[in-house]
C-alpha positions as CSV (number, residue, x, y, z in Angstrom):
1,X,50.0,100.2,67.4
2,X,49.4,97.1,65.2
3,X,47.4,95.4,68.0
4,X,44.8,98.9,67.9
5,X,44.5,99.1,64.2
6,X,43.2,95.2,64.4
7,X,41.3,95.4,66.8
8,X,39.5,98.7,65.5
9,X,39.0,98.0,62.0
10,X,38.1,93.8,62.5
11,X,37.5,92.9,65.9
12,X,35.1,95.9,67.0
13,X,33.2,95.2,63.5
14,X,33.2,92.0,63.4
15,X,32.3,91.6,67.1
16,X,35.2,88.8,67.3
17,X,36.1,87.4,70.8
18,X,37.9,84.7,69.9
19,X,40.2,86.9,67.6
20,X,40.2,89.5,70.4
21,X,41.5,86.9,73.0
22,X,44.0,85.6,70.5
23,X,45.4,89.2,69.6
24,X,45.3,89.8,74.0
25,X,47.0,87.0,74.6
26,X,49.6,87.2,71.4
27,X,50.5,91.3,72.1
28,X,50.6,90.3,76.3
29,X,53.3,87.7,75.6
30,X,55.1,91.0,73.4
31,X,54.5,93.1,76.6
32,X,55.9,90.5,78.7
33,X,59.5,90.4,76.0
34,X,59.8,94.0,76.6
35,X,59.4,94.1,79.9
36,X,62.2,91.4,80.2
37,X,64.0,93.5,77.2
38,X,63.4,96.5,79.3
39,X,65.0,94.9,82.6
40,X,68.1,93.9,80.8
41,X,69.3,96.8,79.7
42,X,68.7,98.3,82.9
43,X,70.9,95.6,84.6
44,X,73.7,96.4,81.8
45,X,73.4,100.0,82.1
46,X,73.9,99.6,86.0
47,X,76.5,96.7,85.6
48,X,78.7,99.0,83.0
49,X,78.3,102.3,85.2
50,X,79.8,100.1,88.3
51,X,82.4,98.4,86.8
52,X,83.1,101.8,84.7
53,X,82.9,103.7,87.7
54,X,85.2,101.7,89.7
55,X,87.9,101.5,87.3
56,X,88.1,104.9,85.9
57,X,87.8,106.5,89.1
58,X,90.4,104.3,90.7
59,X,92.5,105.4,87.7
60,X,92.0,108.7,88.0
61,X,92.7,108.9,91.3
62,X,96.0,106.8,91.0
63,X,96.9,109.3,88.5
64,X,96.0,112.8,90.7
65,X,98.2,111.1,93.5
66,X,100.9,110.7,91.1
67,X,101.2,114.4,90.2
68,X,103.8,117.0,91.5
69,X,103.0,118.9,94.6
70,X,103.1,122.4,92.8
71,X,99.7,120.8,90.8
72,X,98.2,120.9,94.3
73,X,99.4,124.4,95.7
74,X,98.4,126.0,92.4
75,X,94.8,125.1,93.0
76,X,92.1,125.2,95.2
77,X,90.5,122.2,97.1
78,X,87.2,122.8,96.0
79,X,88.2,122.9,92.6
80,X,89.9,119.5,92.1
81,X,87.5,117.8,93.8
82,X,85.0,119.2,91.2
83,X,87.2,118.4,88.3
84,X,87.2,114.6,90.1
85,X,83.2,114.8,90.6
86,X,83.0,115.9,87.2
87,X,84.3,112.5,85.8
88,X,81.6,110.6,87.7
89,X,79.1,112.5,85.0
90,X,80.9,111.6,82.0
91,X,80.6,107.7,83.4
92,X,76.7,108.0,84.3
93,X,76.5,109.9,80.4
94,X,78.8,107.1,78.3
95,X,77.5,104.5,80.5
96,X,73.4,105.0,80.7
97,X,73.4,107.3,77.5
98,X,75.6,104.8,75.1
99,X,73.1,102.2,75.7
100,X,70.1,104.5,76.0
101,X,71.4,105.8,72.2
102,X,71.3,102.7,70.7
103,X,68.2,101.2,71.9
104,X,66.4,104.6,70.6
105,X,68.0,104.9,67.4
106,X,66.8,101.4,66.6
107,X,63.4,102.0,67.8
108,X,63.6,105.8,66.1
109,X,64.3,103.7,62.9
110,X,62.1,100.9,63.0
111,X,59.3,103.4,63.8
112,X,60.2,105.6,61.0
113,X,59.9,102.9,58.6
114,X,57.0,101.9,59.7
115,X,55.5,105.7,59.2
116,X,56.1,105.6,55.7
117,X,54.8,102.3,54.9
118,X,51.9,103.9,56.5
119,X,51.7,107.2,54.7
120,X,54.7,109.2,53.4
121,X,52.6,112.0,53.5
122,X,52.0,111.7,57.3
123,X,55.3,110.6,58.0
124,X,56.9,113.7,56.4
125,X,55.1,115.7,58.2
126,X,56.9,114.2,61.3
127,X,59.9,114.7,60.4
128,X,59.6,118.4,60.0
129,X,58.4,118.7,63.9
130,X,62.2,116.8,64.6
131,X,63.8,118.5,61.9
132,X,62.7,122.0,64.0
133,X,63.6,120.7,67.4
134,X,67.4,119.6,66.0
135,X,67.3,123.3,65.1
136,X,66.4,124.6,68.0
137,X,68.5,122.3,70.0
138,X,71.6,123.5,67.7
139,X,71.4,127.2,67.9
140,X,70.9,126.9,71.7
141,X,74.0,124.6,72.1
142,X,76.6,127.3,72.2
143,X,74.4,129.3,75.2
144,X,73.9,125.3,77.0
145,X,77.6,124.7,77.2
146,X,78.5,128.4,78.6
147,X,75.6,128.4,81.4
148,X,77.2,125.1,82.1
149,X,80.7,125.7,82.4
150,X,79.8,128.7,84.4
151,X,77.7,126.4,87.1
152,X,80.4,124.3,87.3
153,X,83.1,126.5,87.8
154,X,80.8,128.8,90.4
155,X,80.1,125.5,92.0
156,X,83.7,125.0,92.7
157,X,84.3,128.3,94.4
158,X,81.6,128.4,96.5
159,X,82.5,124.4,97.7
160,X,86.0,125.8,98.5
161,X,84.6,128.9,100.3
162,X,82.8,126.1,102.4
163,X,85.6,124.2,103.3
164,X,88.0,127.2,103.7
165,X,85.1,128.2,106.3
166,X,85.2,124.6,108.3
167,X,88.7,124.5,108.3
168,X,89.3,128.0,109.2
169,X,86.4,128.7,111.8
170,X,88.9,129.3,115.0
171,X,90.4,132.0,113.1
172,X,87.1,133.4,111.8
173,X,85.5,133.2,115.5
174,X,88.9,134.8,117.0
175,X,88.2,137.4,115.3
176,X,84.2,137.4,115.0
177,X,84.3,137.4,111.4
178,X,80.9,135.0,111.3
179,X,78.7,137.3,109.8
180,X,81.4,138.0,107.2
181,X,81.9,134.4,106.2
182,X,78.5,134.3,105.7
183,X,77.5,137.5,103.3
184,X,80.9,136.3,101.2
185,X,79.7,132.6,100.9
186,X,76.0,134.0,100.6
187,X,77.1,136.2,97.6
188,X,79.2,133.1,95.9
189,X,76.2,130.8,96.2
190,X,73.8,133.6,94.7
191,X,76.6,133.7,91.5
192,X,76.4,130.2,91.8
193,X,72.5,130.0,92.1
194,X,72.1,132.5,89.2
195,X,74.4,130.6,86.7
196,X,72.1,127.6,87.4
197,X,68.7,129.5,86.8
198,X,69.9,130.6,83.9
199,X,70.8,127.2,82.6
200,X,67.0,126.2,83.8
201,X,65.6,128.9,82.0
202,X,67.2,127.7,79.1
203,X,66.2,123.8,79.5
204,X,62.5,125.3,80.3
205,X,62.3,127.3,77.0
206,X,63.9,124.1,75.2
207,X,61.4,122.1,76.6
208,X,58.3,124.4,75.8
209,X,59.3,124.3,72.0
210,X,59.3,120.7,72.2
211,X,55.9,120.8,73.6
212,X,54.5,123.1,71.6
213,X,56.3,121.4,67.8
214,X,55.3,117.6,68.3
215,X,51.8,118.4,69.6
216,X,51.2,120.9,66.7
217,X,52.4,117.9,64.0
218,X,50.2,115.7,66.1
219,X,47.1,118.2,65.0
220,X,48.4,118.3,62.0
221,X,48.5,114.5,61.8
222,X,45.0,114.1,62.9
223,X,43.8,116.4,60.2
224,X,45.4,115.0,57.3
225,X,44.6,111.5,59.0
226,X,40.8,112.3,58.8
227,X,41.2,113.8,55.8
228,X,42.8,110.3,54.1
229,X,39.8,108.3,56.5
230,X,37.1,110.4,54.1
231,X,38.5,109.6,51.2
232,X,38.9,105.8,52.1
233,X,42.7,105.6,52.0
234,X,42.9,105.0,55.5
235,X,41.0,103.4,57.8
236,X,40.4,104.3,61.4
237,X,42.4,102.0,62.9
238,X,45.9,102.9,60.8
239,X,45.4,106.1,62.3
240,X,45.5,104.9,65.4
241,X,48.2,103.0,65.0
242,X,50.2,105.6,62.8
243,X,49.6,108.3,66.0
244,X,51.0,105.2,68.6
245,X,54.2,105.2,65.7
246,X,54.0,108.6,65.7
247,X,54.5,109.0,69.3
248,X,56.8,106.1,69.6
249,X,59.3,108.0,67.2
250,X,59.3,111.6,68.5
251,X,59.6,110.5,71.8
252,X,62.3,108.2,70.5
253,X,64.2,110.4,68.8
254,X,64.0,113.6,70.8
255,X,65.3,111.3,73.4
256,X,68.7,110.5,71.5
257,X,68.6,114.2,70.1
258,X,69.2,115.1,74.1
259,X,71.7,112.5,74.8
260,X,73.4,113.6,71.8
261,X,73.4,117.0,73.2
262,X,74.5,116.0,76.4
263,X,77.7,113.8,74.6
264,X,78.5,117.2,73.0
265,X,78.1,119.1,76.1
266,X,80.4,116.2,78.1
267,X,83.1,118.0,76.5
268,X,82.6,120.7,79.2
269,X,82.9,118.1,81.6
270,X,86.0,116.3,79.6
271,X,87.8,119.9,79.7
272,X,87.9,120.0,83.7
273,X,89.2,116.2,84.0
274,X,91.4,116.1,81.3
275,X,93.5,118.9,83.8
276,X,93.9,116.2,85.6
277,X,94.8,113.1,83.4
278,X,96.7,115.3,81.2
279,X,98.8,117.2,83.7
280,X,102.4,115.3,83.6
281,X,102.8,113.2,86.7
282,X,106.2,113.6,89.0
283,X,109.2,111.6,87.5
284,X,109.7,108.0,89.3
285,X,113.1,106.8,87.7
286,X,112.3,103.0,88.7
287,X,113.4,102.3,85.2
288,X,116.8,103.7,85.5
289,X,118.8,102.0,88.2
290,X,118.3,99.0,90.7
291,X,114.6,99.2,92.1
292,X,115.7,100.1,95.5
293,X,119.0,101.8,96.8
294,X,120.0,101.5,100.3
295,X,120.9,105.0,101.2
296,X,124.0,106.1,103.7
297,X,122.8,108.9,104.7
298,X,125.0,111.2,102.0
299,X,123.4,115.1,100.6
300,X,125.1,116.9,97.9
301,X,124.1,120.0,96.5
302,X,126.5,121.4,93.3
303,X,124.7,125.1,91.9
304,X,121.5,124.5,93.3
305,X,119.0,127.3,92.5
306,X,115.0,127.2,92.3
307,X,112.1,129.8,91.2
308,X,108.7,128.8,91.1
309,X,108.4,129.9,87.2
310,X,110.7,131.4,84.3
311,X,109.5,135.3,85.2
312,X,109.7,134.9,88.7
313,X,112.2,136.3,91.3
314,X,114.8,133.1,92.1
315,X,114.2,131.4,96.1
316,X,117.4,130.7,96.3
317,X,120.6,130.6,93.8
318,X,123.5,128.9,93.2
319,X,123.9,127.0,96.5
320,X,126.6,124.0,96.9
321,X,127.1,122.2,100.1
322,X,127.5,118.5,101.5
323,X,126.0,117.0,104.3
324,X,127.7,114.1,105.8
325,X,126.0,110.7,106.9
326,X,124.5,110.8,110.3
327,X,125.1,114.7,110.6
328,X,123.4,117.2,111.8
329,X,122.7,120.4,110.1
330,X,120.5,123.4,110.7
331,X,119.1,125.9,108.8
332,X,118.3,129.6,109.5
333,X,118.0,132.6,107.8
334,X,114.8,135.1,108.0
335,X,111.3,134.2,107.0
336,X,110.8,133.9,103.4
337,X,114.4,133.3,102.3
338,X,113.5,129.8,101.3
339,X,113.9,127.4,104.3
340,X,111.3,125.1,103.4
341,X,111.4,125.5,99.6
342,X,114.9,124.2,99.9
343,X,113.9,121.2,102.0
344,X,111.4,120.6,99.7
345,X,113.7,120.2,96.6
346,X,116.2,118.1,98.4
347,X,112.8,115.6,99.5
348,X,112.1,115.4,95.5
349,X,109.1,117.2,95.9
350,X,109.8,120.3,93.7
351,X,112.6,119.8,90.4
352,X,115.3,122.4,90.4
353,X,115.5,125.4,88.4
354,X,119.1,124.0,87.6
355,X,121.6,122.9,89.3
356,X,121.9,119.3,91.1
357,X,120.7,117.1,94.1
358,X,123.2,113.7,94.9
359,X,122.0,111.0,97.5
360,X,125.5,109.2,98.2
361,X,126.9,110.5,94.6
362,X,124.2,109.4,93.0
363,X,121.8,112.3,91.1
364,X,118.7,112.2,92.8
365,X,117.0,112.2,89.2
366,X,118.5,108.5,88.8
367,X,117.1,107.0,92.3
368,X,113.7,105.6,91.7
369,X,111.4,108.0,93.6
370,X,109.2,105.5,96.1
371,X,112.8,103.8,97.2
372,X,114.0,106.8,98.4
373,X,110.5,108.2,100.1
374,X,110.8,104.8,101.9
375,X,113.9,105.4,103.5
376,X,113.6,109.0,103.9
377,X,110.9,111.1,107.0
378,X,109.9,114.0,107.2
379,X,107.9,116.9,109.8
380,X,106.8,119.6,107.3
381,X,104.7,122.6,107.9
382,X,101.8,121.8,106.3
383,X,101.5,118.4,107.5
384,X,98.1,117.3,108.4
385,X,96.2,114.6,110.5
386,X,93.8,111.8,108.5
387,X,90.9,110.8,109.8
388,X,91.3,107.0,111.9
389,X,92.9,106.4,115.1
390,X,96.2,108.5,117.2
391,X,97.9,104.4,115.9
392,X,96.8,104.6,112.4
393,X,97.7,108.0,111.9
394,X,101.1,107.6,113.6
395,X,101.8,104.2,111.2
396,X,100.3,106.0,108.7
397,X,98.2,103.9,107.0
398,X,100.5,100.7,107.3
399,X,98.5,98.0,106.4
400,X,100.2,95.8,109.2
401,X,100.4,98.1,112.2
402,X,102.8,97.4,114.6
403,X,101.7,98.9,117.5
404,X,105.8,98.1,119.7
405,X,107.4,100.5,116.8
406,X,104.1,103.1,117.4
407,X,105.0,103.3,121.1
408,X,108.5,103.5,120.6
409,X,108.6,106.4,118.0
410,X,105.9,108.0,120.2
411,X,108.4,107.7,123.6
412,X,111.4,109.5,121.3
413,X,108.5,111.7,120.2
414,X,107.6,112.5,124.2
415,X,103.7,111.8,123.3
416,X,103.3,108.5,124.7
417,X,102.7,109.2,128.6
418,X,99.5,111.8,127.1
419,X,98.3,109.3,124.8
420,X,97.7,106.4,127.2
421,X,96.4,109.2,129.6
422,X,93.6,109.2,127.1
423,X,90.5,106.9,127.4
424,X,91.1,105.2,124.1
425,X,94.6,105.6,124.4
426,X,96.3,104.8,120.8
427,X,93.0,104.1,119.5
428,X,91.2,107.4,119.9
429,X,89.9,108.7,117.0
430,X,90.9,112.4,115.5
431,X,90.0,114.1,112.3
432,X,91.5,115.6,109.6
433,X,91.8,118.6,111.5
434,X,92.7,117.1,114.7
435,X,90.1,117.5,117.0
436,X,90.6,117.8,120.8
437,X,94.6,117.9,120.0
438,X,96.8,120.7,120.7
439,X,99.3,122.0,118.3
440,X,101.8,120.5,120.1
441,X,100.5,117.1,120.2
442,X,99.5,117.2,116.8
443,X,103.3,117.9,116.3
444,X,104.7,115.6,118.0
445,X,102.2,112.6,116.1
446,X,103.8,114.2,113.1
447,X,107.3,113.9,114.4
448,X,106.3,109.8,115.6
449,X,104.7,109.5,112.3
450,X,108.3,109.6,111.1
451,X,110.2,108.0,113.6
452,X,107.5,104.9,112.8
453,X,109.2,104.5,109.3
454,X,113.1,104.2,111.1
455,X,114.5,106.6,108.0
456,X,117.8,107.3,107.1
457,X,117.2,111.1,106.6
458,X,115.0,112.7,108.7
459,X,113.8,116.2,108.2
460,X,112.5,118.8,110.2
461,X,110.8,121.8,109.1
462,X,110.3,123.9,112.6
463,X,109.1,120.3,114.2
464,X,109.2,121.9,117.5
465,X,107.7,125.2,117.1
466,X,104.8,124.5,119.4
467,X,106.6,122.5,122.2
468,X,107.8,124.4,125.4
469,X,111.9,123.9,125.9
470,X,111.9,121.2,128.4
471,X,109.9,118.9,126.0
472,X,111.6,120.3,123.1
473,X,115.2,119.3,124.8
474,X,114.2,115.7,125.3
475,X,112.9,115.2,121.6
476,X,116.1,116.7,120.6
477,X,118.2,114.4,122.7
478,X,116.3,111.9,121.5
479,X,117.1,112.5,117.7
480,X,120.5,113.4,118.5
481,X,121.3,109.7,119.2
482,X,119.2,108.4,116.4
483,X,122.0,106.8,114.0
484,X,120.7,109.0,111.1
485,X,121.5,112.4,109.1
486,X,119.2,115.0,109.8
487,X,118.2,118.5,108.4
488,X,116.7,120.8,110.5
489,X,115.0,124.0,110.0
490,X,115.0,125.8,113.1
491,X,115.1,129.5,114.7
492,X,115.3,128.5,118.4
493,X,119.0,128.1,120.0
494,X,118.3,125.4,121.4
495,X,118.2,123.7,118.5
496,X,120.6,125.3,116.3
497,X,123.1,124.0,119.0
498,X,122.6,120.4,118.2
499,X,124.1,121.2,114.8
500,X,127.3,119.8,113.3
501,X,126.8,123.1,110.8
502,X,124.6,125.5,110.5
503,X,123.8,126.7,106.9
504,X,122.5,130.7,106.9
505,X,120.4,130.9,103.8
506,X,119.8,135.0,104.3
507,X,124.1,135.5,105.0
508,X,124.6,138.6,103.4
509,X,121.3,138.7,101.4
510,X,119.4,141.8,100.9
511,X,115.7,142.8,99.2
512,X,117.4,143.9,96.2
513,X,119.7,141.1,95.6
514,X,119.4,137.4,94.7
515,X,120.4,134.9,97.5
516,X,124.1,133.9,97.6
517,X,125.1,130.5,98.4
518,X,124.5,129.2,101.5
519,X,126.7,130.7,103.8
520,X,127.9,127.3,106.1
521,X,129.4,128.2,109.8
């Protein structure tokens, strides 16, 4: 602006070229500055947002894998990963807009100042174009952060309905349910589509005031300008450079009005990750006894009972048994009676209701949590296949495979002869949902998967439900001379006549009643 008024009201009258060249080459070495100004903070905003994003994410992360499993079952997929994704916004806002803030409230300042050394009168007369905006941008705030946290929460749903789709598409051709898929996701997209048009709408009529307010002052500006020209109190080329300040400043400062808007608004974003850096990870008692614990192979239960919150029904009540080291016990009992749930306590993964879980008489609350996982397997249910290689998913990510213990707990798990049928052999690659696998090969990884670790408790959760008899028979002759204690859920007869003692979890149990203990043949 300086560099206009000059060369308006002395170089153009005075015809001056050697004080034109001087001012050229003087305000091109202060182009050159802020282009090198300009270029550093770009390299700082993109250095903090990498270093920023790296550790915070990593942090998070570290954290959400920390967390009970009842966290994970409570919630859908699609809706943690957004509550994940939504961190990576509130690093690109604190990172780009922190340093964006400062650099513009300077500049908003210094150009201010320089306004009223100007003309007060002109400069005032900015200030109540910014003073409108902040107005506008406060009573619209409250609408902003609702048509937000709707997006995002619509987002989530219809991201899960996409995934639930993927993962479920056998099911959902089976049964030719294609066309219904598609309307459901159609008509969650449209709500999600909808809550984003009318955050748009909003940002559109925001934006139109601000286009109709600083352009009106600039009139405004001009007017008064000319109006100071006639009456020799300015001269043509302050106005010039008082409109270059002018526009300097609003653009300045309606720029850090929006970041400041979009701090405030973060806390939308804040809300949906602080669920998961606030939830209470699962207890690791490394603190409380030696780091590691050899186990024996010892389970005892005293008045064990579990429901999955105060008003609900209990699973299962009041049970009390012990399993010896390298015994064999199955469970039965009907569907629903809590088979699994039960497994699932004694593993660590879900904390009694009351009552008490002993690894060789110590209280499984005083056994620091990884030492035990490391000596402990288990084939559950929901168990699931990672993308990587038939090896890597049987070692399970072990940074140091050893590919003589993969063969071997794939020979006890009777997958070995079909995986070295296979082109790749132990390095063919499968998915998460394992691709080009049968159930009862998928099984049967799972089963390897925790032979691999050689554990001191293994257990089974209805490992063989997909394998025919004759394979089932040599797995379980297989495990049957394994020197290790093993719990077993299991239905088939087969099975349930490898067992030392068979606990019946539905003896004498009816709709009406609560479950008794564990009735042990």
């Amino acid at each position: 602006p300086f560099f206009m008024q000059i060369t308006v009201d002395h170089v153009i009258a005075a015809s001056d070229e050697h004080l034109l060249l001087a001012l050229a080459l003087g305000f091109g070495l202060l182009a050159l500055i802020q282009m090198a100004a300009t270029a550093l903070r770009s390299w700082m905003i993109l250095y903090l947002n990498s270093t920023l994003d790296v550790q915070l994410l990593a942090n998070t992360l570290r954290h959400l894998l920390k967390l009970p499993l009842d966290y994970f079952e409570k919630r859908h997929l699609g809706d943690i990963i957004s509550r994940f994704g939504s961190l990576r916004s509130v690093i690109s806002l604190f990172t780009q807009g922190l340093i964006a803030s400062i650099v513009d409230g300077i500049m908003a300042i210094a150009t201010l100042v320089m306004m009223f050394v100007y003309s007060p009168k002109l400069a005032f007369i900015v200030l109540v174009a910014v003073f409108i905006y902040i107005i506008v941008k406060v009573i619209t705030f409250r609408l902003n952060e609702q048509y937000k946290q709707e997006s995002i929460v619509l987002s989530a749903k219809e991201s899960t309905n996409v995934m639930e789709t993927v993962r479920a598409v056998q099911t959902i051709k089976l049964f030719s349910k294609e066309s219904q898929r598609e309307s459901m996701w159609l008509n969650q997209y449209a709500a999600s589509l909808n809550a984003s048009i009318k955050l748009g709408k909003l940002e559109i009529i925001i934006a139109a005031i601000n286009q109709t307010v600083f352009p009106i002052a600039g009139v405004l500006i001009v007017w008064v300008g000319a109006q100071e020209i006639m009456a020799s109190v300015f001269s043509i080329g302050m106005l010039y450079a008082f409109f270059s300040y002018q526009t300097q400043f609003t653009g300045k400062v309606s720029a850090l009005i929006d970041i400041l808007v979009e701090f405030k608004l973060a806390g939308v974003d804040l809300e949906r990750v602080s669920d998961i850096v606030h939830a209470e990870i699962e207890q690791n008692n490394a603190q409380l006894l030696d780091n590691h614990h050899d186990l024996k192979g010892e389970i005892e239960v005293k008045n064990l009972s579990f429901r999955y919150a105060e008003n609900e029904p209990y699973v299962f009540q009041n049970l009390s048994f012990t399993i010896r080291p390298e015994e064999t016990i199955v469970i039965i009992g009907t569907s629903g009676c809590g088979k699994s749930t039960l497994l699932k306590v004694l593993l660590g993964l879900f904390p009694p209701s009351s009552g008490e879980v002993f690894y060789d008489k110590i209280n499984i609350t005083q056994i620091d949590t990884t030492s035990l996982r490391t000596q402990i397997a288990a084939v559950m249910q929901e168990d699931c296949l990672v993308a990587g290689s038939i090896a890597e998913n049987i070692a399970f990510s072990d940074p140091q495979i050893d590919m003589q213990r993969v063969q071997t707990a794939a020979q006890m798990a009777a997958i070995h002869n079909e995986i070295s049928k296979m082109p790749m052999a132990y390095n063919s690659l499968v998915g998460d949902m394992g691709t080009t696998l049968s159930g009862g090969q998928k099984q049967r990884i799972f089963l390897a998967r925790a032979l691999y670790v050689n554990p001191k408790i293994l257990f089974l959760d209805e490992a063989s439900s997909h394998l025919d008899t004759h394979t089932e028979s040599i797995i379980n002759a297989s495990i049957k001379e394994m020197p290790v204690t093993r719990i077993i859920i299991a239905h088939r007869k087969e099975t349930i006549a490898l067992a030392d003692r068979v606990i019946d979890l539905s003896a004498q149990n009816s709709p009406t009643e609560l479950p008794p203990v564990g009735a042990i043949w």
